[in-house]
C-alpha positions in Angstrom: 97.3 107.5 105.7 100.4 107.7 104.0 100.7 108.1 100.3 103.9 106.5 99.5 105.6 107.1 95.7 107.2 108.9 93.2 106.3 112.2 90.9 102.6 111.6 90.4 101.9 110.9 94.4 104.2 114.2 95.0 102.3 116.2 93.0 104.8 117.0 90.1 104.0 120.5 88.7 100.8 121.8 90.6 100.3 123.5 93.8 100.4 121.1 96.8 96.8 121.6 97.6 96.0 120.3 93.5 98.6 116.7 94.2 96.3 113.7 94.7 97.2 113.1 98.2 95.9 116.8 99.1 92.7 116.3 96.8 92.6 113.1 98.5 92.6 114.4 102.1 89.6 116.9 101.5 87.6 114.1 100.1 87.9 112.2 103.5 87.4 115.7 105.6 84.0 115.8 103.3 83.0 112.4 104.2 83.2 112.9 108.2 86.2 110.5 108.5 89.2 111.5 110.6 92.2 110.7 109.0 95.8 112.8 107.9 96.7 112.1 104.9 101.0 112.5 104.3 102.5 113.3 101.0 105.3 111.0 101.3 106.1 111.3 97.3 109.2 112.1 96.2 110.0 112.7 92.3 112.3 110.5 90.4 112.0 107.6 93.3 112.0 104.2 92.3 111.6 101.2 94.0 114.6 100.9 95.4 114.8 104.3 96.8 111.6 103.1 98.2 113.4 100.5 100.0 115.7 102.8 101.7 112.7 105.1 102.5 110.5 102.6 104.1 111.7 102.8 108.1 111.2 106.3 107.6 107.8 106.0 106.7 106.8 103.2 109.6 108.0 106.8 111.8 104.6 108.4 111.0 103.0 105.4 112.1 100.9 105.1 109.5 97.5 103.0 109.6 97.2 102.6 105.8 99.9 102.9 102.9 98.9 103.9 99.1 101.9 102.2 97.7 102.5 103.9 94.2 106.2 103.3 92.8 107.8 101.1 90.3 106.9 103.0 87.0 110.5 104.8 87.3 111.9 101.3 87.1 109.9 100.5 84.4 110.6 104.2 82.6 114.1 103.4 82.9 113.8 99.5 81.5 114.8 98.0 85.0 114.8 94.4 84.9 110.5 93.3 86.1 112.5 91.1 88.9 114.0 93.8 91.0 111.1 95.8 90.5 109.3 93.1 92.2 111.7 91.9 94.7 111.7 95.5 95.7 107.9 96.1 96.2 107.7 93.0 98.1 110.2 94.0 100.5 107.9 97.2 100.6 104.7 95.3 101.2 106.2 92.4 103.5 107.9 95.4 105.6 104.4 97.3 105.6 102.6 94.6 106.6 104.6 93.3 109.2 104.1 96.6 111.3 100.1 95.8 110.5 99.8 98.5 108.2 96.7 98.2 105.3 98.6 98.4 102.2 97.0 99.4 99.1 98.8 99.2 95.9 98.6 101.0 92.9 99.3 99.4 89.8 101.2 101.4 86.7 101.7 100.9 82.9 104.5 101.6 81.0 104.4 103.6 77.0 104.3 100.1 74.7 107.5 101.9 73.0 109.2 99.9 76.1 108.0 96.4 73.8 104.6 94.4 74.0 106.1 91.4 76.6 108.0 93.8 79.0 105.0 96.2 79.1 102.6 93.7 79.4 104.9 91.6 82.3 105.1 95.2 84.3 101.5 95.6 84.3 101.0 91.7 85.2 103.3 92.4 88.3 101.0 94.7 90.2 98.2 92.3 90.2 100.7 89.5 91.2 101.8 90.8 94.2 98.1 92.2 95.3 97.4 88.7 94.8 100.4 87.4 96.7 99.6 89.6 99.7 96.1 89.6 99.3 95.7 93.6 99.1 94.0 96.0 97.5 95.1 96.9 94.1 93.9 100.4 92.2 93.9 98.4 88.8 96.1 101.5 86.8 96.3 104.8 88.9 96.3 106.9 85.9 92.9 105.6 84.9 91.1 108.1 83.1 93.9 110.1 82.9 96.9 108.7 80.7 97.3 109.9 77.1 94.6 112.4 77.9 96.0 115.6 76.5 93.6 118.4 78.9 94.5 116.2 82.0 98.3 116.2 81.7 101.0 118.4 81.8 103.2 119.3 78.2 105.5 116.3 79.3 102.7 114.2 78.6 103.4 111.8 81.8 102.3 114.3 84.7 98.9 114.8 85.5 97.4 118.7 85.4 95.5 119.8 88.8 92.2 118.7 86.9 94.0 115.1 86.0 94.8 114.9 90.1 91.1 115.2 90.6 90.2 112.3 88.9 93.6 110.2 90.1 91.9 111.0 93.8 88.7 109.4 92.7 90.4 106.3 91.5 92.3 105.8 95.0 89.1 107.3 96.6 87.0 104.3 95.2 89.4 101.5 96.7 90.5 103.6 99.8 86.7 104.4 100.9 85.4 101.0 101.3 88.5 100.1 103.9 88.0 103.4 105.8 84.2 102.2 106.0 85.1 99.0 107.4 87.9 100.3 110.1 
């Protein structure tokens, strides 16, 4: 399993063992399954980067992807379409290898304006649509604008914020393990 993103997959600011992919990993060991989970996160990414990154993903082989980037487009007002185009490439690439892909959808502060915000959160259920995956409705369920669960930056989540980030992938990832 392969958790594919940006800052909040890499575990910005906590211990490795504290990012959600490592909090993530334990809860599978605890349930009997046998699967690795990789940290493929990689702060500041966007979609783009994760464009040029995807080939070197496919190299682990991966049987499922938790596909978490975009929001760094969307941080720095990218136009929706590129952010799109991008993913897509991301998923169709992913897919074509017949890998599971999971995608995790993002919001965007409402400072960014009500249409663009609202358009960027539209385009994660779009393309879970299009490909007929799994979406994690908003990643940071539970979490966003929850001052004891993030960091002073206000964006990353604290160790404690991770834990329930891992619960929100754990309760679309578990039913897929179940099922392989």
């Amino acid at each position: 399993i392969v958790a594919f993103g940006d800052s909040l997959t890499a575990g910005f600011g906590v211990a490795p063992n504290e990012s959600y992919p490592a909090q993530l990993a334990k809860q599978i060991q605890e349930n009997g399954l046998q699967y690795e989970v990789i940290n493929a996160g990689v702060s500041g990414e966007t979609s783009a980067g994760g464009v040029r990154r995807i080939e070197w993903i496919l190299k682990s082989q991966p049987t499922v992807v938790i596909l978490e980037l975009g929001v760094n487009d969307g941080l720095r007002g990218l136009p929706l379409q590129q952010t799109y185009t991008n993913l897509h490439t991301i998923i169709e690439r992913l897919k074509a290898e017949g890998v599971r892909v999971i995608l995790a959808g993002m919001r965007i502060p409402v400072n960014y304006g009500e249409k663009y915000t609202g358009e960027f959160f539209e385009m994660y259920k779009r393309l879970a649509q299009e490909f007929k995956i799994p979406l994690i409705p908003f990643l940071l369920e539970g979490v966003a604008a929850q001052p004891g669960l993030n960091q002073g930056d206000g964006v990353h989540p604290t160790a404690e914020g991770y834990t329930i980030v891992a619960q929100n992938v754990w309760h679309t990832l578990e039913p897929i393990l179940n099922k392989m």
